[in-house]
C-alpha positions in Angstrom: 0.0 0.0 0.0 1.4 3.7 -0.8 0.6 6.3 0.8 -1.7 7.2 -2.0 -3.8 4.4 -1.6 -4.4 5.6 2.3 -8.0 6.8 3.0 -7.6 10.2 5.0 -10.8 10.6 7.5 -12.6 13.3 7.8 -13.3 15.1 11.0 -16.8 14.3 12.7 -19.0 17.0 11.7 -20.8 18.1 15.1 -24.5 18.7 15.1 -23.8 23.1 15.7 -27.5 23.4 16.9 -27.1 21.2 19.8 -23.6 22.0 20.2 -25.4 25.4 20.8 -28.0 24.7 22.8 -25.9 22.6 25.3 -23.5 25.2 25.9 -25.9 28.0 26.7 -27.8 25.4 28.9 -25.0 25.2 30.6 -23.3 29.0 30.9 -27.2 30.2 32.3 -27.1 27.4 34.6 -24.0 28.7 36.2 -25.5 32.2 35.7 -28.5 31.5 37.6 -26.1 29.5 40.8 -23.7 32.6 40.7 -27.1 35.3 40.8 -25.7 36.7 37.6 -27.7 39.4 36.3 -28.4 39.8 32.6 -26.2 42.6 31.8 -23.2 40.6 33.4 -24.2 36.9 31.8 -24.6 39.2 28.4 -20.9 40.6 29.0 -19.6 37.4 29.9 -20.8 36.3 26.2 -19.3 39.0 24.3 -22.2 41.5 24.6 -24.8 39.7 21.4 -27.8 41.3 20.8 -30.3 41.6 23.7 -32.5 39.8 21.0 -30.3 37.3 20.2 -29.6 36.7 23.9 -33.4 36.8 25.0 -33.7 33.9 22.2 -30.7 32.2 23.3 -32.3 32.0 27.2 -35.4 30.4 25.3 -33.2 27.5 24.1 -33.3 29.5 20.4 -29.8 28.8 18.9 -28.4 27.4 16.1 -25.0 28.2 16.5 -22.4 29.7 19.1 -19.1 31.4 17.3 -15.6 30.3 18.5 -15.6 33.5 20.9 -18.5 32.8 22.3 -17.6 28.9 22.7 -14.5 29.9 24.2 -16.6 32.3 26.6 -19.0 29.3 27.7 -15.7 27.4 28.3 -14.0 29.6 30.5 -17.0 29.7 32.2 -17.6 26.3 32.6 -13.8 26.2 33.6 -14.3 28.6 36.6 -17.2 26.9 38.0 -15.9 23.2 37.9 -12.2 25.0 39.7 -14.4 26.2 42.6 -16.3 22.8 42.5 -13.0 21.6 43.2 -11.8 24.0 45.6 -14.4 24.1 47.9 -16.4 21.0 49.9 -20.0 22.6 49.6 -21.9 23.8 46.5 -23.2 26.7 48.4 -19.0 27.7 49.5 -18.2 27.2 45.1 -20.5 29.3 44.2 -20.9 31.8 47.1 -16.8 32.3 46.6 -17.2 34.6 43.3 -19.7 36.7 45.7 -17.5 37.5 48.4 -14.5 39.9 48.4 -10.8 39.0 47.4 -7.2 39.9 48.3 -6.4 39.3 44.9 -9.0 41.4 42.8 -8.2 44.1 45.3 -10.8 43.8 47.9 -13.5 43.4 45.5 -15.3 40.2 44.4 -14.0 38.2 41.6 -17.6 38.4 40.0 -16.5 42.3 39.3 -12.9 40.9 37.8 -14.7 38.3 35.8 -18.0 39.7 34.3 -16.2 42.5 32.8 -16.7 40.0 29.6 -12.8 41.3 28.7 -11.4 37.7 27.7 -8.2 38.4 29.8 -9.7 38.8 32.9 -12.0 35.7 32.5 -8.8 33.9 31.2 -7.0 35.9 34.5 -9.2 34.1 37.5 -9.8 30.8 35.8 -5.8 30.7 35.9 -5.6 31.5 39.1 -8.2 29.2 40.5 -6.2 26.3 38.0 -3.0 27.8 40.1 -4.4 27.4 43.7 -6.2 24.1 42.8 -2.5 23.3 41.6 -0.6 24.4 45.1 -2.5 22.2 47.1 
């Protein structure tokens, strides 16, 4: 056999809708346990259309750009660190409530819902760090 007789396969195609749909099923999820507001859940998705995101909350979506993917990841990647960190569900998600040494004496929910990428990318690397140093 030469190499030209080697079948190449393709990438599974993912179904994009459900992709979707799971993804924002989960980010308002963690919305909702965190008391997000809609302003901050929109910020944290990279400020879409209230339209879009009203349709979005109504399991309405066909598909989710990379950004916004990468947004519901980081998310997701935050909540499952303070799973880990913490022994209680109300301690993981009370912690992005309560005021922090590092964010300056303010609450990590200020630092994150800015929806600026680096700052999401910011905490869930430092939660990955103090999961890390224990």
């Amino acid at each position: 056999m030469t190499r030209h007789d080697r079948t190449v396969e393709q990438p599974e195609q993912f179904d994009t809708a459900q992709v979707a749909k799971t993804s924002l099923k989960v980010f308002f999820n963690i919305c909702d346990k965190w008391g997000l507001n809609t302003d901050e859940a929109l910020r944290l998705m990279g400020e879409p259309s209230r339209d879009t995101f009203t349709k979005w909350k109504q399991g309405d979506a066909t598909k989710l750009t990379q950004d916004q993917l990468a947004r519901v990841s980081i998310t997701l990647g935050v909540y499952k660190a303070l799973r880990l960190l913490f022994p209680t569900t109300e301690q993981a998600h009370g912690w992005i409530n309560k005021p922090s040494t590092h964010f300056g004496g303010k609450p990590a929910r200020e630092y994150f819902c800015t929806g600026n990428l680096t700052n999401m990318l910011d905490l869930r690397k430092y939660l990955d760090s103090v999961i890390h140093s224990n």
